[in-house]
N, C-alpha and C positions, 0 to 999 in steps of 0.2 A: 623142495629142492635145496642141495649144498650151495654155498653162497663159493662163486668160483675164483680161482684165485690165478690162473691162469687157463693157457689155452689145455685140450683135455683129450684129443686125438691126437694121432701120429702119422693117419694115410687118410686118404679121401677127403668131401671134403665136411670142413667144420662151422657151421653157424652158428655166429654169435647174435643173440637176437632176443627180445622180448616182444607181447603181444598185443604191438600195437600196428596200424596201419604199414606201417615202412617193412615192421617185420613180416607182416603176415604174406607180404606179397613175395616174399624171398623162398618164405616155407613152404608155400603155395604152387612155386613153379618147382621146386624141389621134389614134391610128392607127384606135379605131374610128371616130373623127369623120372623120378623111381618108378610110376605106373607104366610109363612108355620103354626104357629100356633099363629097369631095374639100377638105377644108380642110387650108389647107399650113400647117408651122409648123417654126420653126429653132430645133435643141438647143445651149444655151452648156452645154459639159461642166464642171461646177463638183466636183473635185475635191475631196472633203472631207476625206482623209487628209491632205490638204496644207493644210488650215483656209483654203481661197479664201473661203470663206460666211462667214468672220469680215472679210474686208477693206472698207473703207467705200465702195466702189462698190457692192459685194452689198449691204451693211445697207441702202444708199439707196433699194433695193429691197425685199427683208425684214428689218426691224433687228431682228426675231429670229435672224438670223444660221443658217436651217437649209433645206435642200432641202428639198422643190424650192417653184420660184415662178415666177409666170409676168409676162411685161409684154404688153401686149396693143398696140400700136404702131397697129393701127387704130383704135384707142378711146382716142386721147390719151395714150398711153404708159401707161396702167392699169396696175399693180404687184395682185398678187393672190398672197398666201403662205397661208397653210395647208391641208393638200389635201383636207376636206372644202369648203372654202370652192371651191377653185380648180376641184372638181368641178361645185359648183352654177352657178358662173359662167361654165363653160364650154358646159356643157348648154342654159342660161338663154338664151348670146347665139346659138350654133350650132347648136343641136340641134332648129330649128324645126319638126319631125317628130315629135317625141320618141322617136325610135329606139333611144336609151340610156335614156331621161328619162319621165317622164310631167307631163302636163300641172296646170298646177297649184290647177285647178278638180277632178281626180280625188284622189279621198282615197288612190291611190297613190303619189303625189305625197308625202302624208303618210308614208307608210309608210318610203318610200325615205330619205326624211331622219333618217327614226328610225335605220334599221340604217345607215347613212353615219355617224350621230351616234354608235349604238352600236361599230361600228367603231373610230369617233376616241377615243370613252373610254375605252374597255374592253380589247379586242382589242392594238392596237398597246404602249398603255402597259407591259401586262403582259407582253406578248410580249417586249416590247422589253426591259424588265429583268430575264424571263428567261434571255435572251440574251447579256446584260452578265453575270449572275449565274456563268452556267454556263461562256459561253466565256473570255468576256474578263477577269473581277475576275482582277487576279492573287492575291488570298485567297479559296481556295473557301469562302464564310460558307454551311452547313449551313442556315440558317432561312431565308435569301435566296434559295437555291437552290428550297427548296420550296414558299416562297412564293410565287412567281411563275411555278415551274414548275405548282404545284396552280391558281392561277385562271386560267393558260393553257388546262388543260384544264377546268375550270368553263368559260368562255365557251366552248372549241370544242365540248361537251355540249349548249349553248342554240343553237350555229349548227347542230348535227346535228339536233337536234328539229327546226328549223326546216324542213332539208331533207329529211326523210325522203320526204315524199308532194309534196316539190316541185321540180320542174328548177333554178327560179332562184329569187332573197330575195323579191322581189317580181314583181308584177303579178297577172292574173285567169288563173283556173285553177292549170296550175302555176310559173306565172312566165313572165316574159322578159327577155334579159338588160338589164341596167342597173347606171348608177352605185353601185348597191346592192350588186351581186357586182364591181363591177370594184375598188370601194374595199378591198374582204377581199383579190380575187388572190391580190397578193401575200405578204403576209402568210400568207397559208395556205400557199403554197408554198414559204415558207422553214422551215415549221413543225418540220423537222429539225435546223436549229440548238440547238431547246430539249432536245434527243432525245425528244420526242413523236411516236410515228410515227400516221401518218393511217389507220391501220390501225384502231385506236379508236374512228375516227369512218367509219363506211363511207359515211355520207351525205354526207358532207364530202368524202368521198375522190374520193366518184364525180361531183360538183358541180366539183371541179375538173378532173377529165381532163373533163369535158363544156367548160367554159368554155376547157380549154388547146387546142382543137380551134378554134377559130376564126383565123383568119387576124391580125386585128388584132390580139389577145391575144399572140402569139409574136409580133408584131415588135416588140411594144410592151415586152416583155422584153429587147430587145435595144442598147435606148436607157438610156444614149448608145453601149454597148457590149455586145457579146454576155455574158448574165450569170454570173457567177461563183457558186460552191457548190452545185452541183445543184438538183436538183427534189425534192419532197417524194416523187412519184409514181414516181423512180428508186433502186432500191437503193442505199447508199452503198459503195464498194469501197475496198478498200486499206488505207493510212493514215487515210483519212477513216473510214470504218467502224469501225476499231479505236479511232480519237479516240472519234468517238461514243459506243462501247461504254462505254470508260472512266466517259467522263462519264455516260455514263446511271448505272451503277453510282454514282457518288457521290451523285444524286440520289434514286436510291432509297435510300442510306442513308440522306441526308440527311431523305426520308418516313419513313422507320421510326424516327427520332431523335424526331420531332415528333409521330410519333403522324397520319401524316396520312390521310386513305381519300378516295377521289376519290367527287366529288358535284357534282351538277348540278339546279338553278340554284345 
């Protein structure tokens, strides 16, 4: 892929985005929006190991400086960045069916914005710095590791209650899908980075092979490129599974140093 130097459409809309968690879920509701009523829309691949999301074409667009964001070129060039936000606003203007969404006179509507909400604050934060924690800090810090590795598994405890007696987060009966599980996906699915296997969570487990069966869902993993690091739902082999290993081991020192026991809420 060209290294972009600005924005690259002219109509519809345009994602700026790489393949990570934040983005996947953006390209994700996108493909089920183009399965449900064909809306087309063009990926600018924004590189973030190479810091493109910091250069002032992108700020001008998000001056938070982070994947992904969308411009919306039929609605006067509209700039829309954070991806609860870019979920609501995508559903709000496209989604005249509510086929991901629900209507906003139904108190599911309600609902959906909660776990979206919950997601943005909870979910990702923690994940994400147990993530930093485990793989990337070049100092493995003992309290940081289990820190964030223990409310990783605190929230995915409140996401398995949730799904135990339910297909999907929301709607009547046991659910249907929406912006509610599309926001999680990803995120669930990378859940091996933390060395938390989904194993722990069987409602969680089984919510995601349900939700990875859809058509839109795997393309929308694939954007802007086929995704790197596995699935949550595939054994890890190799190097990769020995990495794992390791780490998991230091993390479980790192609980037994602090005294930690897992618990939910």
């Amino acid at each position: 892929m060209s290294r972009p130097t600005g924005l690259i459409a002219s109509k519809g809309i345009e994602l700026l985005t790489w393949g990570t968690p934040n983005g996947h879920k953006i390209s994700i509701l996108l493909e089920e929006l183009k399965e449900a009523y064909g809306l087309q829309y063009t990926t600018n691949a924004v590189n973030i190991g190479q810091n493109i999301q910091k250069e002032p074409w992108f700020t001008a667009v998000n001056p938070n400086g982070r994947i992904p964001a969308i411009v919306d070129h039929d609605n006067g060039g509209l700039a829309v960045f954070e991806g609860s936000a870019i979920l609501s606003y995508l559903t709000r203007r496209y989604d005249p069916d509510h086929r991901l969404s629900f209507a906003p006179a139904d108190d599911d509507y309600t609902r959906a914005e909660v776990w979206v909400a919950w997601q943005h604050g909870s979910v990702s934060p923690y994940q994400g710095q147990a993530n930093h924690f485990v793989r990337f800090a070049k100092e493995k810090i003992p309290y940081g590791m289990q820190r964030y590795v223990g409310e990783t598994e605190r929230v995915y405890g409140v996401l398995d209650a949730r799904l135990r007696d339910r297909d999907y987060i929301v709607g009547p009966g046991r659910g249907k899908f929406s912006i509610a599980d599309i926001s999680l996906l990803a995120w669930v699915n990378g859940i091996h980075f933390t060395t938390i296997s989904l194993d722990q969570f069987p409602a969680v487990k089984a919510w995601l092979a349900r939700c990875l069966e859809r058509p839109g869902v795997q393309r929308g993993f694939t954007v802007p490129s086929p995704s790197m690091g596995g699935s949550a739902l595939k054994p890890q082999e190799g190097e990769a599974a020995q990495k794992t290993k390791e780490l998991r081991e230091l993390v479980d020192q790192a609980k037994e140093q602090y005294g930690y026991k897992y618990t939910s809420p």
